[in-house]
N, C-alpha and C positions, 0 to 999 in steps of 0.2 A: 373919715378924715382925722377923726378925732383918735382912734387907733393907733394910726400910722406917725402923729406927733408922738401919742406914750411911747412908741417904740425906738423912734427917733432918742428922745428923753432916756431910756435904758440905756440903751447901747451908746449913750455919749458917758453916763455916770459908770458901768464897765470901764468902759477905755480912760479913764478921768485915772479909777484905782488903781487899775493897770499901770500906768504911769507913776503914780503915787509910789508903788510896795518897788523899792530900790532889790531887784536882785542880790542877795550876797554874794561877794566874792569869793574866789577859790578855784586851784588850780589843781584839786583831787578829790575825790571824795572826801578821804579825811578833813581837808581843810575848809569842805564844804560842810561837812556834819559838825565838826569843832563850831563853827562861826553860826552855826543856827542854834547850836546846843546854849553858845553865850547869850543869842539875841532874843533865847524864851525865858521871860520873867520867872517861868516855873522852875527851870532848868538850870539858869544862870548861876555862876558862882559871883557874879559881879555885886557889889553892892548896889541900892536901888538909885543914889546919886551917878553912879560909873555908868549903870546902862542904858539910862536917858540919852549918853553921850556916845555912847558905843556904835562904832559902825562895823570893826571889824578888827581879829587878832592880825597880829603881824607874823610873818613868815619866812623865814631863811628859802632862796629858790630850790624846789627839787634839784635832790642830784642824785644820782643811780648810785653812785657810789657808796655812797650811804646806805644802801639796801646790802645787807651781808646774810652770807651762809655761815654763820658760826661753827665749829662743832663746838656743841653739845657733852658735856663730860656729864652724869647724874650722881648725885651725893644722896643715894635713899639711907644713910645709915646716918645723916646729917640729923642733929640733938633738934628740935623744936627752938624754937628762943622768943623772947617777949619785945616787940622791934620797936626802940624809941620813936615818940612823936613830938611835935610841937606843941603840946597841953601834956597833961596828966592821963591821957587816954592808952591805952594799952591794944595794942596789938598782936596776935600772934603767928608768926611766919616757920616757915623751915627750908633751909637753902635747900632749891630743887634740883640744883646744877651750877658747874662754872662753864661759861658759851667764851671760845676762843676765837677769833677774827683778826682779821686786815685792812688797816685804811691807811690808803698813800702807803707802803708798803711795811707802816707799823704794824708790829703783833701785839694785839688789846686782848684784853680779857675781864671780865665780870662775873661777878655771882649773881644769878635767878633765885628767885625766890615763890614761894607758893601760900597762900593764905588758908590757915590749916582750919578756919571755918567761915569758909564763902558764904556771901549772900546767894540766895535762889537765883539760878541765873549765870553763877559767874564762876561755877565748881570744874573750867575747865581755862579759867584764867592761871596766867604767870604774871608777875611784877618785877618790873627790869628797872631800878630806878639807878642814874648813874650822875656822876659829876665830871667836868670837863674843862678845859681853858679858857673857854666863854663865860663861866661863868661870874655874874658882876659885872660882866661889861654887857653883852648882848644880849644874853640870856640870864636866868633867875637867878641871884646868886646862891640858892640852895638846892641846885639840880633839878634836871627833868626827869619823869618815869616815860617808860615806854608800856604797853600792855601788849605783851603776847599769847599766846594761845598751844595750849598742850597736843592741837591739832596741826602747830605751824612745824610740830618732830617730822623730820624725816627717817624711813626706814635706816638709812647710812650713818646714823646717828650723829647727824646737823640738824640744823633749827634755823629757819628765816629772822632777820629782824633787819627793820625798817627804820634806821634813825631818821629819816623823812614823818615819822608817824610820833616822832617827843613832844611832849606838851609836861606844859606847869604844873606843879599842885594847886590845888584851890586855892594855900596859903595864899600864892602871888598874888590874888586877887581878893582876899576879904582874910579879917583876924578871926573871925568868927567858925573857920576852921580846923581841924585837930589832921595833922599829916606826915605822916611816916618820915622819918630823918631818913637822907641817905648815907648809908657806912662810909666811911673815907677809904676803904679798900675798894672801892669800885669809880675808882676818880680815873679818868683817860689823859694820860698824860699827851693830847693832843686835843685842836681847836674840832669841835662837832658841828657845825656850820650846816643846820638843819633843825626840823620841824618847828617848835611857836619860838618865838622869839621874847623879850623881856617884855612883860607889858608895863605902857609908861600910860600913867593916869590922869 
C-alpha cells in the first residue's frame, strides 16, 4: 500500500511542474527559438533585472509577403572595410552582394555583407542588417539585421530572404554590447511590418 501512495505522490509532483513551466509562445520556429534563446539566463542578452520579468518578445504577425526572392548581384571585387559599431570595437566586413526585390510592388534594394573572419561555425553566414519607416516607432530605432546563409544562393542567381526572420541587435536589450551600425544606404524607403518588434522594458 505504502508503494502505491509514493507513486500516487510522484505523478501528482510531475503533473504539479508540468503545469508550472508556462509553454513559450511562438508561431514559427524562429519565434519559438528567439523566445527560448531570451528566456536562458546563459543565452540571454537581457539584462539580469529584464529577465526576471520576461515572458516573451513581441512580434509583427507573419506575412508571406515578406519572404522574397531577391536577385542577388555579387560584388567579389568589393575593397574589405572596417564596419562601424557602437563602442570602439572594430569589425571587419566586405560587401558580398547588392540583393534586389519587391514589396507591395516597390523595388528595394540592399547591400549583403560577409564577415571576413567568422567565428567556428558561422564561415557560411551573410549579414543583412537594414533600416526602414518603422523604425523609432515599432521597431528599434537603429535597425534590424536579418542572418542569411551562403546556402540560401540559388543556381539562378537569387537568394531567399525572410523579413518574417528580423530581429534586434543586442544593443536593444543591454549597453553592455558592442553592434555593428547599420549604413544609411540600406534604409527601405518603406514601412517592414515583420519579425521582433521594439522591445518596451
Amino acid at each position: 500500500m505504502k508503494n502505491y501512495f509514493y507513486l500516487f505522490f510522484i505523478i501528482c509532483c510531475i503533473a504539479c511542474n508540468s503545469q508550472g513551466k508556462r509553454k513559450l509562445p511562438g508561431n514559427s520556429p524562429f519565434q519559438l527559438e528567439m523566445n527560448a534563446k531570451f528566456k536562458d539566463a546563459s543565452k540571454s542578452p537581457l539584462t539580469k533585472k529584464d529577465l526576471k520579468t520576461f515572458k516573451n518578445l513581441d512580434f509583427f504577425p507573419i506575412d508571406e509577403k515578406y519572404k522574397v526572392t531577391a536577385k542577388l548581384t555579387k560584388t567579389p571585387d568589393a575593397p574589405t572595410f572596417n564596419f562601424p559599431t557602437t563602442t570602439s570595437r572594430v569589425v571587419t566586413y566586405k560587401k558580398y552582394g547588392i540583393i534586389e526585390f519587391t514589396i507591395d510592388e516597390k523595388q528595394l534594394k540592399l547591400d549583403i555583407y560577409k564577415n571576413t573572419n567568422p567565428i567556428s561555425g558561422y564561415e557560411d553566414h551573410l549579414f543583412l542588417p537594414f533600416l526602414d519607416d518603422t523604425n523609432g516607432k515599432t521597431t528599434y530605432a537603429g535597425g534590424r539585421f536579418i542572418d542569411v546563409l551562403v546556402s540560401d544562393e540559388k543556381e539562378n542567381g537569387f537568394i531567399s530572404i525572410d523579413f518574417n526572420k528580423a530581429y534586434n541587435p543586442y544593443c536593444a536589450y543591454s549597453d553592455r554590447y558592442s553592434c555593428p551600425i547599420t549604413p544609411r544606404n540600406n534604409y527601405l524607403a518603406t514601412e517592414v511590418k515583420a519579425g521582433v518588434k521594439a522591445y518596451k522594458k
